[in-house]
Biopython code that builds the backbone (N, CA, C, O; Angstrom):
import numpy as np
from Bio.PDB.StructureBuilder import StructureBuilder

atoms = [
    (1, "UNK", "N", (-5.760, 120.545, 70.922)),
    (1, "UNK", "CA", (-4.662, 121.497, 70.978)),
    (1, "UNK", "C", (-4.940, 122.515, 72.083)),
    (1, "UNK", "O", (-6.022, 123.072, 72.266)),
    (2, "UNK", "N", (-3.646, 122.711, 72.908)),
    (2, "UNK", "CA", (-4.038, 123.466, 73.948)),
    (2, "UNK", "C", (-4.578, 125.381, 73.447)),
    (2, "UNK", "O", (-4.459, 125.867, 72.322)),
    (3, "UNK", "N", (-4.949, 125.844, 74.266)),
    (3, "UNK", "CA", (-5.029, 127.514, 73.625)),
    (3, "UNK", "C", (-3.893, 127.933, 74.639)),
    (3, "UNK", "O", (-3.512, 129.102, 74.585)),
    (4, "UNK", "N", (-3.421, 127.229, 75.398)),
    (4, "UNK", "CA", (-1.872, 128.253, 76.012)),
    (4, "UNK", "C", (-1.159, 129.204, 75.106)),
    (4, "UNK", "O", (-0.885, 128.792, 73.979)),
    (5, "UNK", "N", (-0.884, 130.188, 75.378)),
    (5, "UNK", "CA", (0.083, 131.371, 74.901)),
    (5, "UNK", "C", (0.969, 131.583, 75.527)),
    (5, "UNK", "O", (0.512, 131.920, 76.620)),
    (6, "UNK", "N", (2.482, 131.625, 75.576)),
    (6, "UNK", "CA", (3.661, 132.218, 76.356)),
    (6, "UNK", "C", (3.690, 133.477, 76.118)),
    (6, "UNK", "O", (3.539, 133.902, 74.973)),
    (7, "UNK", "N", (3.911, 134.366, 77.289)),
    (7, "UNK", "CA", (4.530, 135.247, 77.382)),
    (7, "UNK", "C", (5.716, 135.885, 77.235)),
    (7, "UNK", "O", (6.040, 134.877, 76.607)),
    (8, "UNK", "N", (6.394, 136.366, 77.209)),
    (8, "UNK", "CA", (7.792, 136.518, 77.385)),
    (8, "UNK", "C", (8.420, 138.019, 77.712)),
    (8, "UNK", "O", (7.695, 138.997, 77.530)),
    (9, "UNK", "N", (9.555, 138.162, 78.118)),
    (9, "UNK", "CA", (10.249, 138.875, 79.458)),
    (9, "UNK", "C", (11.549, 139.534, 78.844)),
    (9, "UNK", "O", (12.260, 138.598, 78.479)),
    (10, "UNK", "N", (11.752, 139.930, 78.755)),
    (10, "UNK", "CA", (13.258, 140.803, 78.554)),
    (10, "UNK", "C", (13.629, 141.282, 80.134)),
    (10, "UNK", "O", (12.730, 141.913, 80.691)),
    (11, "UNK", "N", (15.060, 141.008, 81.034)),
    (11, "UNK", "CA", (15.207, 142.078, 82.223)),
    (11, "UNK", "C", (16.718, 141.663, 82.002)),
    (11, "UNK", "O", (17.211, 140.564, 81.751)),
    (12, "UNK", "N", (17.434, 143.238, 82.227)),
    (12, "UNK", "CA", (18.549, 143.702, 82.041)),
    (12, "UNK", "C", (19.419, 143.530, 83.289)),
    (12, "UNK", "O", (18.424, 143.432, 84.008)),
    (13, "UNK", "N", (20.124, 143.446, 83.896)),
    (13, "UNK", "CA", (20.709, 143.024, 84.660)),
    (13, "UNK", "C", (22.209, 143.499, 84.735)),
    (13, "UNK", "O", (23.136, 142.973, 84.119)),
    (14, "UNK", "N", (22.306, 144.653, 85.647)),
    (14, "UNK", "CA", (23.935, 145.290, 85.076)),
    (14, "UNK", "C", (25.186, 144.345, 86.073)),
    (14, "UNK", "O", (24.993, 143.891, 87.201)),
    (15, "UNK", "N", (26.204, 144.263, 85.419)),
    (15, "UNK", "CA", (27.015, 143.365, 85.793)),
    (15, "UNK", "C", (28.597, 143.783, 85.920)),
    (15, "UNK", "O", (29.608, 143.085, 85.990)),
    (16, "UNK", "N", (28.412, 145.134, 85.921)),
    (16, "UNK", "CA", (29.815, 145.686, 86.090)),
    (16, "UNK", "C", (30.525, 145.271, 86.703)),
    (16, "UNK", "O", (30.037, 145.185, 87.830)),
    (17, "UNK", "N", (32.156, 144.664, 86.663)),
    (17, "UNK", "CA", (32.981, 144.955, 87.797)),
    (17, "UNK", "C", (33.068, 145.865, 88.109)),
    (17, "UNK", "O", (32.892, 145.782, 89.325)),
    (18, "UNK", "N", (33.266, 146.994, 87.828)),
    (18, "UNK", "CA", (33.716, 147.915, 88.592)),
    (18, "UNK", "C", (32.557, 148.570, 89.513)),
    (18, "UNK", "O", (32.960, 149.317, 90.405)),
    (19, "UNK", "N", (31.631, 148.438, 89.434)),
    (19, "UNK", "CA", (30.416, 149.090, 90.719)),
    (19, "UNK", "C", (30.456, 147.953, 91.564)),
    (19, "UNK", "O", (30.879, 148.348, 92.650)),
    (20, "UNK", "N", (30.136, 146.274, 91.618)),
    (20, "UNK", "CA", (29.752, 145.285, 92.154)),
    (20, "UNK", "C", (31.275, 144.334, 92.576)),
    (20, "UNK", "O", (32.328, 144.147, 91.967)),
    (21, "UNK", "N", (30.809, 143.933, 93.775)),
    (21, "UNK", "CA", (31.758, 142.720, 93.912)),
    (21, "UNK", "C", (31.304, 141.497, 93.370)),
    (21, "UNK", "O", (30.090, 141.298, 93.400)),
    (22, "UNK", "N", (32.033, 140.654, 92.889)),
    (22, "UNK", "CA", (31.120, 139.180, 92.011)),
    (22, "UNK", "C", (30.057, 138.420, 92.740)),
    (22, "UNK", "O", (29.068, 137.904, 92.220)),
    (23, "UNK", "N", (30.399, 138.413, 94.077)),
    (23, "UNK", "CA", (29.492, 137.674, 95.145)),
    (23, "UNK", "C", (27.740, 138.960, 95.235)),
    (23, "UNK", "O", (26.561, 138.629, 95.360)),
    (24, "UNK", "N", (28.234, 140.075, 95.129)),
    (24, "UNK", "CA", (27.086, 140.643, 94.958)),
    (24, "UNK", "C", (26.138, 140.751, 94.095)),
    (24, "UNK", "O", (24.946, 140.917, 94.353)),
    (25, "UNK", "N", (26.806, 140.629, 92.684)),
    (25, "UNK", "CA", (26.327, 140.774, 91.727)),
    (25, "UNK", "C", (25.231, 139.479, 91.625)),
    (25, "UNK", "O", (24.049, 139.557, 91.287)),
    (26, "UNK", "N", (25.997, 138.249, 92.026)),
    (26, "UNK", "CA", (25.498, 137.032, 92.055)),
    (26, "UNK", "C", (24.194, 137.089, 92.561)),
    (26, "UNK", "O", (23.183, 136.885, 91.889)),
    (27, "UNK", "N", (24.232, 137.421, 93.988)),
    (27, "UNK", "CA", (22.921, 137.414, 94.801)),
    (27, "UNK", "C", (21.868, 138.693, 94.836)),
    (27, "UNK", "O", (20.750, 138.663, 95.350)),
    (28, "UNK", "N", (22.522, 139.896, 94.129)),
    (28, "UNK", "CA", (21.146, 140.503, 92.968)),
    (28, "UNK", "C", (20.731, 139.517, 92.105)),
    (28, "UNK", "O", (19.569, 139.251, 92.411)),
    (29, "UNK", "N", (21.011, 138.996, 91.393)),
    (29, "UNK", "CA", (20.601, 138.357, 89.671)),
    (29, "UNK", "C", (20.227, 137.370, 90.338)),
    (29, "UNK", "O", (19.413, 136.711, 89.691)),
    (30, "UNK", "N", (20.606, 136.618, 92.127)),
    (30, "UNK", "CA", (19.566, 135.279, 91.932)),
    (30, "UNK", "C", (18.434, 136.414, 93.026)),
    (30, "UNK", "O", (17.641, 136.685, 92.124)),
    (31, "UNK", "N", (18.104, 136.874, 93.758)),
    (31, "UNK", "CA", (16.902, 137.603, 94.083)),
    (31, "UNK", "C", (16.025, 138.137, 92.998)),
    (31, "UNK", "O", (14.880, 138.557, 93.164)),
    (32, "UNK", "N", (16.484, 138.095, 92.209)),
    (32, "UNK", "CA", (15.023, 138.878, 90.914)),
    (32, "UNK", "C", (14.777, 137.551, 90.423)),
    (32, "UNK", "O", (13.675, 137.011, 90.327)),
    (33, "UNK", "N", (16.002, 137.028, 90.094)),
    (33, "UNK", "CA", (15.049, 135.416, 89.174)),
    (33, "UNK", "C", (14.521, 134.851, 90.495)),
    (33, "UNK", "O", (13.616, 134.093, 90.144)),
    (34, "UNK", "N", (14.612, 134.821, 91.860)),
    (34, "UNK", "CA", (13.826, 134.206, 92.510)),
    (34, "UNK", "C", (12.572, 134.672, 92.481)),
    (34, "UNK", "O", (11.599, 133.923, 92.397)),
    (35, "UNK", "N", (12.480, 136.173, 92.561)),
    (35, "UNK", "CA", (11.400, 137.135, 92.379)),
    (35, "UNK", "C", (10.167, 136.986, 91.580)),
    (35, "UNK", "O", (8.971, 137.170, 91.802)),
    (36, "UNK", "N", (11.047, 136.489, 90.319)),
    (36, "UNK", "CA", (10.122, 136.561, 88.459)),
    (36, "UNK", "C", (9.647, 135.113, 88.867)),
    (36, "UNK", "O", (8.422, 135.017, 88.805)),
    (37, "UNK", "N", (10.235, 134.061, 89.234)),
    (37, "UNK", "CA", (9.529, 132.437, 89.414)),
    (37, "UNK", "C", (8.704, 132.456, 89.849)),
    (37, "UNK", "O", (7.735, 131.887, 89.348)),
    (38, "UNK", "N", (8.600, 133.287, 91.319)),
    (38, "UNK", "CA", (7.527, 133.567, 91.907)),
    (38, "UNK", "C", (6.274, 133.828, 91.437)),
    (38, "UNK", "O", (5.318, 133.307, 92.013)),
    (39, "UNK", "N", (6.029, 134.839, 90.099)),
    (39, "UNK", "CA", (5.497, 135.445, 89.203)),
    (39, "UNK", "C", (5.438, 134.612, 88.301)),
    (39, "UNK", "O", (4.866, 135.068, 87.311)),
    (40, "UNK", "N", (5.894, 133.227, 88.158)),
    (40, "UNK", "CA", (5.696, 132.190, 86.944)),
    (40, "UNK", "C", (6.590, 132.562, 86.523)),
    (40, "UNK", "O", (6.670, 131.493, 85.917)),
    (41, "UNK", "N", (7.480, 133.103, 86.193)),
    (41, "UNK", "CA", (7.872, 133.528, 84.895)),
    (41, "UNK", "C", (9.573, 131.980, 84.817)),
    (41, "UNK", "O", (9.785, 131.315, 85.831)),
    (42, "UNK", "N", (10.203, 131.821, 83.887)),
    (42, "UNK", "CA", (10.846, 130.549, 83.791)),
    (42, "UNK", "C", (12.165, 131.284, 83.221)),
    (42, "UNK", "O", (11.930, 132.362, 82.674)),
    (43, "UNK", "N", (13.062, 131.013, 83.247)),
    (43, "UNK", "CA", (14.485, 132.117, 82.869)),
    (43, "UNK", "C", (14.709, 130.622, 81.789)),
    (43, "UNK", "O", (14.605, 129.475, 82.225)),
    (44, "UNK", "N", (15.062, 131.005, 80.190)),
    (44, "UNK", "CA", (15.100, 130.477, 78.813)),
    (44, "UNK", "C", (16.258, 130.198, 78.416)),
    (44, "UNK", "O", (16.713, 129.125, 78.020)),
    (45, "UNK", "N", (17.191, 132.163, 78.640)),
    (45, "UNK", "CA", (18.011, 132.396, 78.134)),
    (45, "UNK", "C", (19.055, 133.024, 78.808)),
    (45, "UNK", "O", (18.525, 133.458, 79.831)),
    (46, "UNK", "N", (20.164, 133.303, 78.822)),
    (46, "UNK", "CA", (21.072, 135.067, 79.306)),
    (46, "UNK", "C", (21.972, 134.901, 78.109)),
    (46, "UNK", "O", (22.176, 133.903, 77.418)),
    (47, "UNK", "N", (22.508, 136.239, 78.025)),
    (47, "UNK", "CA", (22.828, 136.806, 76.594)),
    (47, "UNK", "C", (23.927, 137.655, 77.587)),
    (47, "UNK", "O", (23.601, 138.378, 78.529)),
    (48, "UNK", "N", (25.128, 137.412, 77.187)),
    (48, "UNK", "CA", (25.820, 138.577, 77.452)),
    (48, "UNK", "C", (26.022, 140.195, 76.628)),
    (48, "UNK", "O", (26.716, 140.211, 75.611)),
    (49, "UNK", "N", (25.528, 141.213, 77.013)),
    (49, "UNK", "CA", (25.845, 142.321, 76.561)),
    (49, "UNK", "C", (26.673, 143.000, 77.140)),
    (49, "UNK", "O", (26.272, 143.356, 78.248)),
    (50, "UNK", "N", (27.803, 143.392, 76.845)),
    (50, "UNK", "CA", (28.789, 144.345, 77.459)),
    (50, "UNK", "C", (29.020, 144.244, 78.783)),
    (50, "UNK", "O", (29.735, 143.328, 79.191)),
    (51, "UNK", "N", (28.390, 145.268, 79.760)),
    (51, "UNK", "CA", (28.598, 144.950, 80.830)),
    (51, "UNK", "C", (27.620, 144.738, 81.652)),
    (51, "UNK", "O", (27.758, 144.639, 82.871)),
    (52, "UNK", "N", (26.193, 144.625, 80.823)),
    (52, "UNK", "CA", (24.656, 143.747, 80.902)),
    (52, "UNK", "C", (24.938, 142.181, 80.493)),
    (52, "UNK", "O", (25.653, 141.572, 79.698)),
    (53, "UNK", "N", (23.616, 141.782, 81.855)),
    (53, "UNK", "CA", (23.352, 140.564, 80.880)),
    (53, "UNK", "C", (21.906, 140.728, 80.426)),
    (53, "UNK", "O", (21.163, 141.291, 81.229)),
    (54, "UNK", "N", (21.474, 140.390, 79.453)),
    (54, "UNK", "CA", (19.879, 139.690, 78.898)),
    (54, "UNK", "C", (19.520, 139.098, 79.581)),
    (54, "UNK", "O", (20.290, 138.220, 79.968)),
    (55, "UNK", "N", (18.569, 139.137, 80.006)),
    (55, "UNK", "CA", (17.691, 137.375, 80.975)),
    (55, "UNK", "C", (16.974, 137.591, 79.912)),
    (55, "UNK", "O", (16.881, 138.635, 79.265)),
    (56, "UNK", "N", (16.355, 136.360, 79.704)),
    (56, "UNK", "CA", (15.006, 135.828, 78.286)),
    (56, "UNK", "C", (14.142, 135.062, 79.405)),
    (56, "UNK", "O", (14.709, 134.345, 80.229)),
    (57, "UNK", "N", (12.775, 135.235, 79.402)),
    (57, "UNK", "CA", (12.138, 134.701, 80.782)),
    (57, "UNK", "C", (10.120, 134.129, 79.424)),
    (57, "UNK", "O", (9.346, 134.686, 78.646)),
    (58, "UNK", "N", (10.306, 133.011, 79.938)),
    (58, "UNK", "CA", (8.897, 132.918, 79.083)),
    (58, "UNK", "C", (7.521, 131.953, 80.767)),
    (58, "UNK", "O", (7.791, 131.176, 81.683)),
    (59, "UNK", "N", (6.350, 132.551, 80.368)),
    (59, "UNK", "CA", (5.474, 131.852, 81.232)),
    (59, "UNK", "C", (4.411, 131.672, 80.614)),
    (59, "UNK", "O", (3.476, 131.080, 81.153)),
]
sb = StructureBuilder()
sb.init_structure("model")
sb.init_model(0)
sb.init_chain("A")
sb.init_seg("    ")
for serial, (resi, resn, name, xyz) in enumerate(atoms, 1):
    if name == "N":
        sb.init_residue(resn, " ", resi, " ")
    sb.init_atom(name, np.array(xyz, "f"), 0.0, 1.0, " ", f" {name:<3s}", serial, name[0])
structure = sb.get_structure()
């Protein structure tokens, strides 16, 4: 049995229309998940909250 342990990540991600254009918003949220991969980290989940999303990230 391996001894691996996952980690895991909570990052918030605001998604307003009204501050962001959709094309922007897009290419924030893929620069950080490109960011966190970098860092291992593996995106699980997104969760919509209001005018957040959840990312769920495990490594």
């Amino acid at each position: 049995m391996s001894d691996r342990r996952w980690q895991y990540k909570v990052e918030t991600v605001k998604t307003s229309i009204w501050n962001n254009k959709p094309d922007n918003v897009d290419g924030v949220i893929q620069d950080r998940l490109t960011r966190l991969g970098v860092e291992g980290w593996e995106l699980v989940s997104v969760v919509p909250y209001g005018h957040l999303n959840r990312l769920y990230l495990k490594r």
